[in-house]
TITI-121964 format. One record per residue: residue number from 1; x, y, z of N, C-alpha, C in turn. Coordinates in steps of 0.1 Angstrom, whole numbers. Atoms other than C-alpha are relative to their C-alpha. Layout:
BEGIN
ATOM  nr   npx   npy   npz  capx  capy  capz   cpx   cpy   cpz
ATOM NUM     X     Y     Z     X     Y     Z     X     Y     Z
...
END
This chain:
BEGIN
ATOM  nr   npx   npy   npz  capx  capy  capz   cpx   cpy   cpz
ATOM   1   -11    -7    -7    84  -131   -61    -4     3    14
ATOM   2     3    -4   -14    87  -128   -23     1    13     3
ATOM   3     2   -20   -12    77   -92    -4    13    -4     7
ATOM   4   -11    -3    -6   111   -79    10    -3    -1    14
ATOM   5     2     1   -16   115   -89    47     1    14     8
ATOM   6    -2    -8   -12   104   -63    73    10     2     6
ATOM   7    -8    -1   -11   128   -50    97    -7    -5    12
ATOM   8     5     4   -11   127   -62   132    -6    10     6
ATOM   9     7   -10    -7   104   -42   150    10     6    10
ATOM  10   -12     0   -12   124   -19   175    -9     0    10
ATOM  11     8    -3   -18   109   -24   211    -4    14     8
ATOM  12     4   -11    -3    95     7   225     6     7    14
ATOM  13   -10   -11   -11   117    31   245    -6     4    15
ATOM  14     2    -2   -14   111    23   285    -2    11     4
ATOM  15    -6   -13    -8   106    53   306    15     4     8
ATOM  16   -12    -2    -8   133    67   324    -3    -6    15
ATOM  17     4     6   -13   136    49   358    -1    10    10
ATOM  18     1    -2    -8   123    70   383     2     0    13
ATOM  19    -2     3   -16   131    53   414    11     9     7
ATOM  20   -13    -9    -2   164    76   422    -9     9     6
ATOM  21     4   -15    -2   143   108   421   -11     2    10
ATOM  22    14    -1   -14   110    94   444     8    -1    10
ATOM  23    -8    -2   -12   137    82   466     3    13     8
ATOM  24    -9   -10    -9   156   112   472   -14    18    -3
ATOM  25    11    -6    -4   120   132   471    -9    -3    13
ATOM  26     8     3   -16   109   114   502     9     0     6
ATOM  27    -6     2    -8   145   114   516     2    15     4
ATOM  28     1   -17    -1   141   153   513   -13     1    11
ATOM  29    18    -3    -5   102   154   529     7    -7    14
ATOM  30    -6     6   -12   117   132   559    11     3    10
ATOM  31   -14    -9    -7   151   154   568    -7    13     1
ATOM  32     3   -15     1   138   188   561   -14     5     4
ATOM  33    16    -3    -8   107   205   583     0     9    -9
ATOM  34     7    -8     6   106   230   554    -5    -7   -12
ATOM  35    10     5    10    91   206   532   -12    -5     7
ATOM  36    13     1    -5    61   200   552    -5    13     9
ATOM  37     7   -13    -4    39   225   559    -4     5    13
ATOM  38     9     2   -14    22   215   591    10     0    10
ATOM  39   -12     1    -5    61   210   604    -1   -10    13
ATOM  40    -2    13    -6    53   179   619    12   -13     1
ATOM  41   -10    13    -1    82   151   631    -4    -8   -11
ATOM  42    -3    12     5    92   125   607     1   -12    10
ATOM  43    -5    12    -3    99    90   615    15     2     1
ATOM  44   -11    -2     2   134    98   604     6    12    11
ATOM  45    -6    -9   -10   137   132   629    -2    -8    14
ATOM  46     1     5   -14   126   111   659    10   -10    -1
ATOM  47   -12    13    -1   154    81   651    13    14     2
ATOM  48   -10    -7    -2   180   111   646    -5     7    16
ATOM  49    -3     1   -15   167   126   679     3    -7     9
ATOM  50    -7    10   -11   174    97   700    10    -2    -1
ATOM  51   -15     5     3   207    91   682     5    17    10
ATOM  52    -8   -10    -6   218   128   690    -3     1    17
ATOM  53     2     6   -16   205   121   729     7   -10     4
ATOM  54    -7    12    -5   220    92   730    13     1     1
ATOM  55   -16    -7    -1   252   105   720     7     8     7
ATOM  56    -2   -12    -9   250   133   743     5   -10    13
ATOM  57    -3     2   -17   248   110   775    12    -8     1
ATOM  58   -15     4     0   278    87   759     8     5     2
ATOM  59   -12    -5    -2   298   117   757     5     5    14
ATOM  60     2    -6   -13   289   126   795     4   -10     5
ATOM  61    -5    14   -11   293    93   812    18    -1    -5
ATOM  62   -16     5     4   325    86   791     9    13     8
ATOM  63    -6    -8    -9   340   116   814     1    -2    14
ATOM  64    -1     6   -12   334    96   845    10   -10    -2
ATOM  65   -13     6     3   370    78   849    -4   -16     2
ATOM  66    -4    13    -4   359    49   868   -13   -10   -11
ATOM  67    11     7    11   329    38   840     5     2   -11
ATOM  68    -5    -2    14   349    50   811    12   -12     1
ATOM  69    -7     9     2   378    26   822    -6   -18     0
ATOM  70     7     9    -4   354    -5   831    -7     0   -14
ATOM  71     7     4    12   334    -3   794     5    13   -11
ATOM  72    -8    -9    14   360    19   771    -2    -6    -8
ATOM  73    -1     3     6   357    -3   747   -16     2    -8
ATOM  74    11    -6     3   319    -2   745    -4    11    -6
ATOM  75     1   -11     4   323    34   746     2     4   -18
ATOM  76   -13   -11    10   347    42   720   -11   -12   -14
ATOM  77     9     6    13   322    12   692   -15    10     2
ATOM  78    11   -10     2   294    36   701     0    12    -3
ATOM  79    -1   -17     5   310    69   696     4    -6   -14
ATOM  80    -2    10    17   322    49   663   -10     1    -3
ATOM  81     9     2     5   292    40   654   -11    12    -1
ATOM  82     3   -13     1   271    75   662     7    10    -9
ATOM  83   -11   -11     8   302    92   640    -9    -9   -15
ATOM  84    11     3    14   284    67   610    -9     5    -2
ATOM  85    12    -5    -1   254    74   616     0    16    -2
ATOM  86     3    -9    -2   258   106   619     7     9   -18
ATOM  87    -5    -1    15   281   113   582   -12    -6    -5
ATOM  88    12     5     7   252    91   569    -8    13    -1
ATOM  89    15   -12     3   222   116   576     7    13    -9
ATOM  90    -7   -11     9   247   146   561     5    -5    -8
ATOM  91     0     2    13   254   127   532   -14    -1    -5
ATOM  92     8    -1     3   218   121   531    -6    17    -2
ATOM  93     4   -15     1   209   156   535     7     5   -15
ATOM  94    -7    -5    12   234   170   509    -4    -7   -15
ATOM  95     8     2    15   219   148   482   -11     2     1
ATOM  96    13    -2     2   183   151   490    -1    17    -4
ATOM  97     4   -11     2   184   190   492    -1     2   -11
ATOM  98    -3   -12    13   188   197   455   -18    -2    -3
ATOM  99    15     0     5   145   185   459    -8    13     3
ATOM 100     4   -11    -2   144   218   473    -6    15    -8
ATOM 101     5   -12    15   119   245   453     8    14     0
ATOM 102   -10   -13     2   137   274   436     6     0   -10
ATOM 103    -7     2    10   157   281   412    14    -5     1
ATOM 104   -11     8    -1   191   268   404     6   -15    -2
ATOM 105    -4    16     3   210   235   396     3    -9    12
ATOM 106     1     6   -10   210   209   421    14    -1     9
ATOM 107   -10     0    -3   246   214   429     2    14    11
ATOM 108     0   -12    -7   241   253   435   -11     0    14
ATOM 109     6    -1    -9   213   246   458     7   -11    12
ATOM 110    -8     4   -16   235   226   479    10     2     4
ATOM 111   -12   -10    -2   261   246   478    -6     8     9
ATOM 112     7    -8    -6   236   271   497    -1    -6    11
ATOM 113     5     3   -13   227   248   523    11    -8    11
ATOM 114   -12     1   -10   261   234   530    10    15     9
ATOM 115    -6   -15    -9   270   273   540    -8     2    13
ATOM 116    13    -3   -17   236   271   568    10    -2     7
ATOM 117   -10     4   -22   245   271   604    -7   -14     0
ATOM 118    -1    10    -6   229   242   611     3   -14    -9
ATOM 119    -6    10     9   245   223   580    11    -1     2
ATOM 120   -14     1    -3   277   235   592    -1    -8    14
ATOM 121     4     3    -9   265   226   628     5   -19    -2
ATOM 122     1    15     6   262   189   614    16    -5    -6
ATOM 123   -14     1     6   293   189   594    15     1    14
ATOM 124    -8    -2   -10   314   202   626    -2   -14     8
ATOM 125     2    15    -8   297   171   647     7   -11    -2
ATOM 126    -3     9     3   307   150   624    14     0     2
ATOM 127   -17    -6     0   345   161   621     7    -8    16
ATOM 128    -4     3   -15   345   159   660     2   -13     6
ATOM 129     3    14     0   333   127   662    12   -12    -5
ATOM 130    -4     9    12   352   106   635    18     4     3
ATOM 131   -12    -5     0   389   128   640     6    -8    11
ATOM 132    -4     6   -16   395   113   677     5   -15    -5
ATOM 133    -1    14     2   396    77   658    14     4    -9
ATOM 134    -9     1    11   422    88   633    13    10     4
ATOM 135   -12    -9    -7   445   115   654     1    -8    10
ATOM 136    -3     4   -14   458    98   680    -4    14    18
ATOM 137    -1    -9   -10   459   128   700   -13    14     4
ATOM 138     9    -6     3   427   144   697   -14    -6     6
ATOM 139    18     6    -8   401   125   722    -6     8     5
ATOM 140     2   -13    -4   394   159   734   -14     4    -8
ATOM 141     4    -5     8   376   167   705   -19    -7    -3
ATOM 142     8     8     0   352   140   714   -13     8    12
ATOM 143     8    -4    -9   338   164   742   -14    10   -10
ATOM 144     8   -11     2   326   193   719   -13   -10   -12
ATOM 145    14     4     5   296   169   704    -9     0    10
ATOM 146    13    -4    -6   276   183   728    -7    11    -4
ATOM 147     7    -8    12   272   209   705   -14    -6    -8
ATOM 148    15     7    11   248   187   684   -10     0     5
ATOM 149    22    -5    -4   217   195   709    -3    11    -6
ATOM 150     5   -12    11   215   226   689    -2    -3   -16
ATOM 151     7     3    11   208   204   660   -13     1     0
ATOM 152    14     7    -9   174   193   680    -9    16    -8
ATOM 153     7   -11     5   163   231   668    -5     6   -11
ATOM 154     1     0    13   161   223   635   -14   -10    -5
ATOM 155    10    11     3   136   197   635   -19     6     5
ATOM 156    17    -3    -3    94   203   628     0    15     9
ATOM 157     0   -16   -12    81   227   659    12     6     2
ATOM 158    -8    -5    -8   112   229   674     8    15   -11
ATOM 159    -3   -14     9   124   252   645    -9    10    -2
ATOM 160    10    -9     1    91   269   642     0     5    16
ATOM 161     0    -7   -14    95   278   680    15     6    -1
ATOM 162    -7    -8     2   127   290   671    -1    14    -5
ATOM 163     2   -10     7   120   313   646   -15    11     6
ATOM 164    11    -9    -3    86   324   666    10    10    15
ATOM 165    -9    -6    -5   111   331   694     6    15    -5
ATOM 166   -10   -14     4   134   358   675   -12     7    -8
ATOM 167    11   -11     4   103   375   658    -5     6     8
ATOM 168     2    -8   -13    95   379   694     6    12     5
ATOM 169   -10   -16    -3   127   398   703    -4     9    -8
ATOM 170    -6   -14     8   127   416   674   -13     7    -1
ATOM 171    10   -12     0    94   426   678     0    10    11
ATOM 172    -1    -5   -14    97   433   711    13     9     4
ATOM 173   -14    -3    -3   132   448   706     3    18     8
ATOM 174    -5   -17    -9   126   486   716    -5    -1    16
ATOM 175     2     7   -16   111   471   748    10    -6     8
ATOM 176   -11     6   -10   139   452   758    15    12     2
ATOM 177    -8   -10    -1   160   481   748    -1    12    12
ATOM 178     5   -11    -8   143   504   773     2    -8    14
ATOM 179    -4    14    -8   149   470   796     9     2     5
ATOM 180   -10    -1    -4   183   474   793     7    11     3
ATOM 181    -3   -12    -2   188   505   794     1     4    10
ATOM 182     3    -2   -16   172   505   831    11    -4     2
ATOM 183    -5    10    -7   192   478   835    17     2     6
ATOM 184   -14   -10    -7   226   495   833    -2    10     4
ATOM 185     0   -12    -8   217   526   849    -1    -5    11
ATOM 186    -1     4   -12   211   505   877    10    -4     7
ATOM 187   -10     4    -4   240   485   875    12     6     4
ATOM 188    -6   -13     0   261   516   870     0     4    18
ATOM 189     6    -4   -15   243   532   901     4    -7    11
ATOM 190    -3     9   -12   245   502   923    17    -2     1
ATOM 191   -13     6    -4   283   495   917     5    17     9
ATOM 192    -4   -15    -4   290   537   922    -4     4    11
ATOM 193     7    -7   -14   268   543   951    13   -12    13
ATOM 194    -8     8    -9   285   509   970    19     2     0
ATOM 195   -17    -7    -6   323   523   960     1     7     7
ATOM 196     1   -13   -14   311   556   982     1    -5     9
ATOM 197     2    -1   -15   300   535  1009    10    -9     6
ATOM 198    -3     6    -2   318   512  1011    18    -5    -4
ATOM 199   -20     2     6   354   515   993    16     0     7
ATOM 200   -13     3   -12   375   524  1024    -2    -7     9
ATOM 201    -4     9   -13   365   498  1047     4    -9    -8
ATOM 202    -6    19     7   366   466  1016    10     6   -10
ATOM 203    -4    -6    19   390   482   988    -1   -11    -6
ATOM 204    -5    10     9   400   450   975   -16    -3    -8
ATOM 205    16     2     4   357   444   969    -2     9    -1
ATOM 206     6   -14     7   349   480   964     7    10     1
ATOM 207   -11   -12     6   381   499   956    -7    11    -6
ATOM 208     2    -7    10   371   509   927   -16    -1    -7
ATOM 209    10    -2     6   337   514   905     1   -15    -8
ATOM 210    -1    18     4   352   480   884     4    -7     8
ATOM 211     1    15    -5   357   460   910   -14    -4     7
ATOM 212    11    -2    -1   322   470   925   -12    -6   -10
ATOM 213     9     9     9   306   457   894     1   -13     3
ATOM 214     2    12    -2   311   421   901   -13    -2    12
ATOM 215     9     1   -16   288   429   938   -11     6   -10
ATOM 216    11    -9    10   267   452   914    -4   -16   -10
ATOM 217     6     9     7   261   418   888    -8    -9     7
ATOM 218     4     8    -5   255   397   911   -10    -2     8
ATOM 219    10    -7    -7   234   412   931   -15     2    -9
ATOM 220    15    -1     5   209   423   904    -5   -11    -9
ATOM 221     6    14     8   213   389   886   -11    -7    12
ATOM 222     1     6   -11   198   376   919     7   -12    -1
ATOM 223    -4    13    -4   222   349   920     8     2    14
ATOM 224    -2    -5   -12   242   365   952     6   -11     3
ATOM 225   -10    10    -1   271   343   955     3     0    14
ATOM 226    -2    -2   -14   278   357   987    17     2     5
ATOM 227   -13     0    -1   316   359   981     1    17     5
ATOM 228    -1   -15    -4   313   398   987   -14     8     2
ATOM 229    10    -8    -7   287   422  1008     4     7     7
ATOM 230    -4   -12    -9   287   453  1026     1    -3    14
ATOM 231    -6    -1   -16   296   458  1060    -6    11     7
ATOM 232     5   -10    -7   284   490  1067   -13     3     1
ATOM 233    15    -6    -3   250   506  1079    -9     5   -19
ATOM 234     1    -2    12   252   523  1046    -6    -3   -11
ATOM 235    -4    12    10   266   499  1024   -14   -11     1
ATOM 236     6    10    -4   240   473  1038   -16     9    -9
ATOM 237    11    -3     7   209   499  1028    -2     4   -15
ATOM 238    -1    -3    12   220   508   994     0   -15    -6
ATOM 239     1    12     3   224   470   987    -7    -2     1
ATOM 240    14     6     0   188   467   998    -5     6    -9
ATOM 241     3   -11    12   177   492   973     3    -6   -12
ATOM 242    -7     2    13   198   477   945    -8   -15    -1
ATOM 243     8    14    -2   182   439   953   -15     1    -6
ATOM 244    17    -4     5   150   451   952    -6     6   -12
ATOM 245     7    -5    14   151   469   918     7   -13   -12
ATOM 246    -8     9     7   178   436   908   -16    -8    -4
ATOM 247    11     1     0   141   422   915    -9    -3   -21
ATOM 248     6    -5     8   121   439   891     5     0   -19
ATOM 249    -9     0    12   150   442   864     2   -15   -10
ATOM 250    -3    11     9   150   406   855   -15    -9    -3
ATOM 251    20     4     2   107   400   856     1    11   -12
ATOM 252     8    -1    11   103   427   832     9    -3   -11
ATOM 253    -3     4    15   124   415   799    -3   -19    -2
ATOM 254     7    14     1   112   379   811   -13     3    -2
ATOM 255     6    -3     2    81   392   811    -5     6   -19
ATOM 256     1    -2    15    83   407   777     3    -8   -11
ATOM 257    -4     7     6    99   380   761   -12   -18    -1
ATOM 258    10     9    -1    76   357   773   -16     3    -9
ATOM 259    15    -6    10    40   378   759     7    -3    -9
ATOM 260    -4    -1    15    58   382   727    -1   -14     0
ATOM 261     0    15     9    64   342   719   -13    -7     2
ATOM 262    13     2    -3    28   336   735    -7     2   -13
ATOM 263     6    -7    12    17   362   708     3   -11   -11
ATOM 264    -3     1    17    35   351   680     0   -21     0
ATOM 265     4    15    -1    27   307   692   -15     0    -6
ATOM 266    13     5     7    -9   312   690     0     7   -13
ATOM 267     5    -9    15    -9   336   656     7   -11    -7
ATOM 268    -1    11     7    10   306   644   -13    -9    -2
ATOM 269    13     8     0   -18   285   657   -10    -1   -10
ATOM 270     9    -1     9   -42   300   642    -3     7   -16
ATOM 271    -5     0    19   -25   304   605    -3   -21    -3
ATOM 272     3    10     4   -28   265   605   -12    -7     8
ATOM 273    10     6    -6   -59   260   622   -11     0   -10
ATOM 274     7    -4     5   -88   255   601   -13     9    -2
ATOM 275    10   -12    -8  -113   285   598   -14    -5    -6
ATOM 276    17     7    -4  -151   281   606    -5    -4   -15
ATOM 277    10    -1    14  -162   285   570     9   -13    -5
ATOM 278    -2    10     8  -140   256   555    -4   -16     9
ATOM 279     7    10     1  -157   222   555   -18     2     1
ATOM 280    13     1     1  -193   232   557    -5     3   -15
ATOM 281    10     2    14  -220   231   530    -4    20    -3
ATOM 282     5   -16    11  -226   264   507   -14     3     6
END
């Protein structure tokens, strides 16, 4: 009597394919400076920097009449083609984020990051970009992608010098408050003292206390347009007075602003610098 025939063996259950998830784990590590530590440029942030520069000086030249009519056509396949490119990386982004650590389903975490500013930033670009080809009447819309250098702030350092920036202010903030503070009592002062001296010989430039502020801004911005100045003996020495502290008024919150991001550059520094004791022998 023959032994009952075996079943076919069943072949052993592949792994799951991988490739999807390494992909969009290195398309994550390559878009996003908060997945690297050191917040070093990618390969991928320096090709998008040159695209968003490059796009900037298309949309500048293309405002010059007599080079926008001589290679419109050029233009208008390069703003095309930068409006791809540029939906590409934000579709890339929006799938890669869900590699981002935390909790949540990969849907809700990119739900989070399509609310960022500089995800909306990106999304706006694109809109601006791409709309001009499909409204007839909307090539207008092609100017405000000069917005997108404030993407550039998102990438490696340049984010981390962002954010060392505003921990500056805000460290520094009862300082600049004490800043400003001078800063209008000055302004104040200088417009009020030059409507005394000066209000009935210029009214129309120093009638009044608010029309005096414009000579008052200008003056202690030191930019000094020169569209309006005193006349009188007066008028002429209280303006020297107000110059001279306009001076001082815009050194010290540069001044402050400046120590603080000094501070808070090297305390970065030397959070990723290595300390004496690691690599030597026990």
């Amino acid at each position: 009597m023959n032994p009952p025939a075996r079943p076919p063996a069943t072949p052993p259950s592949s792994p799951p394919d991988r490739k999807p998830a390494v992909l969009r784990a290195r398309t994550y590590h390559q878009l996003f400076a908060s997945a690297r530590a050191d917040g070093r440029m990618t390969g991928a942030d320096r090709v998008i920097i040159i695209a968003i520069l490059a796009s900037v000086v298309v949309a500048i030249i293309g405002t010059e009449t007599a080079f926008a009519s001589e290679n419109r056509s050029a233009i208008l396949w390069a703003e095309f083609g930068f409006g791809i490119f540029f939906l590409a990386e934000y579709a890339a982004r929006l799938w890669s984020v869900a590699e981002r650590p935390g909790p949540g389903s990969d849907w809700a975490k990119r739900f989070v990051w399509i609310r960022s500013f500089f995800a909306l930033v990106d999304l706006f670009v694109v809109v601006v970009t791409i709309v001009p080809f499909l409204l007839p009447g909307a090539p207008i819309l092609r100017l405000l992608r000069l917005f997108r250098l404030a993407a550039l702030l998102k990438f490696g350092r340049f984010s981390m010098a962002l954010r060392a920036l505003g921990s500056a202010v805000i460290e520094r903030r009862y300082d600049l408050f004490v800043t400003g503070a001078l800063g209008l009592v000055l302004l104040l002062g200088g417009a009020t003292a030059l409507y005394w001296a000066e209000g009935k010989v210029q009214p129309e430039a120093f009638g009044s206390i608010p029309r005096a502020m414009w000579w008052s801004v200008i003056t202690l911005t030191t930019v000094g347009y020169g569209d309006v100045s005193p006349m009188t003996p007066l008028g002429k020495v209280l303006a020297a007075v107000v110059a001279v502290g306009g001076i001082g008024l815009v050194a010290m919150p540069t001044g402050i602003i400046a120590a603080a991001f000094s501070d808070a550059m090297q305390n970065y520094r030397d959070r990723l610098a290595p300390s004496d004791d690691e690599g030597t022998m026990p």
